[in-house]
C-alpha atoms as one frame of an Amber mdcrd trajectory, in Angstrom:
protein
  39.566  50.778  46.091  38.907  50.773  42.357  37.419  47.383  42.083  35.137
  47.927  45.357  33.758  50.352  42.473  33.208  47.881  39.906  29.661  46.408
  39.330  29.211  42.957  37.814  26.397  42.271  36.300  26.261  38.333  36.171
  23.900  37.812  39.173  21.178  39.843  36.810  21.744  37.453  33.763  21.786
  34.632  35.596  18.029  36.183  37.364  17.268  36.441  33.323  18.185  33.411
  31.909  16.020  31.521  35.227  13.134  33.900  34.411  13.224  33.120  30.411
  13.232  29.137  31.213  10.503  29.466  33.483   8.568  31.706  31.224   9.472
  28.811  28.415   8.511  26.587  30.328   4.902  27.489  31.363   4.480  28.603
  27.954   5.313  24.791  26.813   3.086  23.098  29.602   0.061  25.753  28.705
   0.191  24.668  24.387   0.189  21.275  25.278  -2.727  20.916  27.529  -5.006
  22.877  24.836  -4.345  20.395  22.403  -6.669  17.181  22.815  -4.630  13.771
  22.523  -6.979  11.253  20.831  -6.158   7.758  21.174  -5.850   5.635  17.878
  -8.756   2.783  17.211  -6.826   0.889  14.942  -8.172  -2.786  14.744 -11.403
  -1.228  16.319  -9.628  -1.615  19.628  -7.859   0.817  21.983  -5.231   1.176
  21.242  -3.084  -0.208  24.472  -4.951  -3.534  23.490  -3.813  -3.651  20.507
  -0.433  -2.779  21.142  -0.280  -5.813  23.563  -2.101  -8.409  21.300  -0.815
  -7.067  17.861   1.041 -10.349  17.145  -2.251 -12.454  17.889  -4.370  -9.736
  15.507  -1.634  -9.747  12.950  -1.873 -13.924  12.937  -5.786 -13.986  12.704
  -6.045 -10.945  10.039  -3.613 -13.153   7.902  -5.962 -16.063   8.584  -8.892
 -14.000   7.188  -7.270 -12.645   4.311  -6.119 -16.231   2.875  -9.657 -17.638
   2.997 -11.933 -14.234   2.417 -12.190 -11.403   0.973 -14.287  -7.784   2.810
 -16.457  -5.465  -0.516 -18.442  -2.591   0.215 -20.899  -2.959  -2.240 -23.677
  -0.101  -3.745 -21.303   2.875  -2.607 -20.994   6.224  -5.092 -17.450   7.049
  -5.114 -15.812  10.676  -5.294 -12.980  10.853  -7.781  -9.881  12.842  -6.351
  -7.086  13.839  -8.611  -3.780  12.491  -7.495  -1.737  13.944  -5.289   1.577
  14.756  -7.632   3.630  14.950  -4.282   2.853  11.391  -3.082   3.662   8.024
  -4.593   1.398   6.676  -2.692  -1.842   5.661  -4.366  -4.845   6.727  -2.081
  -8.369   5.392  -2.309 -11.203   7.350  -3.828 -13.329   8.735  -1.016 -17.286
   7.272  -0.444 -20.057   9.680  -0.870 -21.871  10.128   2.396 -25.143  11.779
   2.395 -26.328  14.937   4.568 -28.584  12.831   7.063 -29.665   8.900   6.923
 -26.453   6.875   5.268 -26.863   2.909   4.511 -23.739   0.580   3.939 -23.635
  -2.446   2.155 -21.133  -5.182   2.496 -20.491  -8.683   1.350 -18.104 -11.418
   2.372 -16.912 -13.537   0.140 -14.481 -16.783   0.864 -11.866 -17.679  -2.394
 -14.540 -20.114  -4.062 -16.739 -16.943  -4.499 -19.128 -18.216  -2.416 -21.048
 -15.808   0.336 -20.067 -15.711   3.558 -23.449 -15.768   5.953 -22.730 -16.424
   9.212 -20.129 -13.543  10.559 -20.055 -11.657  13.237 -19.826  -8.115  12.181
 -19.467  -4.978  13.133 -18.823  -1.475  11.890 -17.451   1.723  13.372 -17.862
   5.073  11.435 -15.236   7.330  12.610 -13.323  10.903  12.131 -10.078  10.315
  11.206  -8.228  12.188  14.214 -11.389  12.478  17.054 -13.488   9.510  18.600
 -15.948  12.172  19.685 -18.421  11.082  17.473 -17.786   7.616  16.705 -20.861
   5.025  15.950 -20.848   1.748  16.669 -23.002  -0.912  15.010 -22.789  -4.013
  16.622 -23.809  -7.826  15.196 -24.906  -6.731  12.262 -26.991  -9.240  10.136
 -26.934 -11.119   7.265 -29.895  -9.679   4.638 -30.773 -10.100   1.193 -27.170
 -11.412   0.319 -25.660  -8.239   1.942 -24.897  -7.113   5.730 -26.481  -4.005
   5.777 -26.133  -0.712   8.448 -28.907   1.053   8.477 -29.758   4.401   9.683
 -26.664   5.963  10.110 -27.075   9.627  10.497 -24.111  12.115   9.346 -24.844
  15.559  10.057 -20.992  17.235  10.069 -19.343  17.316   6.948 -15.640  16.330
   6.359 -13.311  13.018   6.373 -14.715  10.020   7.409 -13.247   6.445   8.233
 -15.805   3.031   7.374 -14.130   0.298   9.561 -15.682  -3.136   9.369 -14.477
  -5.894  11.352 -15.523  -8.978  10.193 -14.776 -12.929  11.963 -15.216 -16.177
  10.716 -13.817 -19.153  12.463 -10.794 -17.737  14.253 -10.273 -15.455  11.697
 -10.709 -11.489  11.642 -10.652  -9.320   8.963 -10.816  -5.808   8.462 -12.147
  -3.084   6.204 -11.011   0.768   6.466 -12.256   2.880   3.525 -12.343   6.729
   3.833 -15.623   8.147   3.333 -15.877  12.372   2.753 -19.530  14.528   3.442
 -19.149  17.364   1.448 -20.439  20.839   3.246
């Protein structure tokens, strides 16, 4: 009769450990769906495109890089102390303007000579949202320069300047980081 008298209390932890890994669990699902995935635009592509063709864009960039060379030209430059953390050597940061921007960018083949007839075009780009990417396509060849005009920044942080640039069966690409200042 004594252990009729007995409780056990396993059934409740067993309720308790359930309820905690549900709780867990929604609490999991919920912080993940507030935080936006972005997809990359490496290579100005999406980036399940350039996943599959990265072989054929890794080929062509090589092409473009033994034959020519991608300058942004006529660009004010912010100098940034190096980071004493990081080996790596980063790139000063363009200047963008509050409002109308203009880029300037020459081709140039080994010989030095200009490059006139490419088809170009240039993305400007946050570095972790495509929410307000802009898109200039064809761009022309003026004044010894392919020029994008009328670019209007109005938000101010990090910025990405990707050119793609193709000659022949070559493509090339250009990704400088560009900063607005508030």
């Amino acid at each position: 009769m004594a252990n009729s008298a007995k409780k056990t209390y396993w059934p409740h932890m067993i309720f308790g450990f359930l309820l905690i890994a549900i709780m867990l669990g929604y609490w999991t699902i919920k912080s993940a769906i507030s935080l936006p995935v972005q997809e990359s635009n490496d290579f100005m592509l999406k980036y399940q495109i350039a996943d599959m063709n990265i072989n054929e864009i890794m080929e062509k960039k090589i092409a473009f890089d033994n034959q020519y060379r991608i300058e942004l030209v006529d660009a004010q430059t912010i100098v940034m102390k190096d980071n004493v953390n990081s080996k790596v050597k980063q790139r000063d940061p363009v200047k963008l303007t509050h409002g109308e921007n203009e880029f300037h960018y020459i081709i140039i083949d080994k010989n030095g000579n200009m490059v006139k007839d490419a088809n170009v075009t240039f993305l400007l780009t946050r570095p972790h949202t495509q929410a307000n990417d802009k898109v200039v396509d064809n761009i022309s060849f003026e004044n010894t320069v392919y020029t994008i005009k009328e670019v209007n920044i109005t938000q101010p942080g990090r910025y990405t300047l990707e050119l793609r640039a193709k000659v022949g069966e070559g493509i090339g690409y250009s990704q400088i980081p560009a900063y607005l200042q508030p």
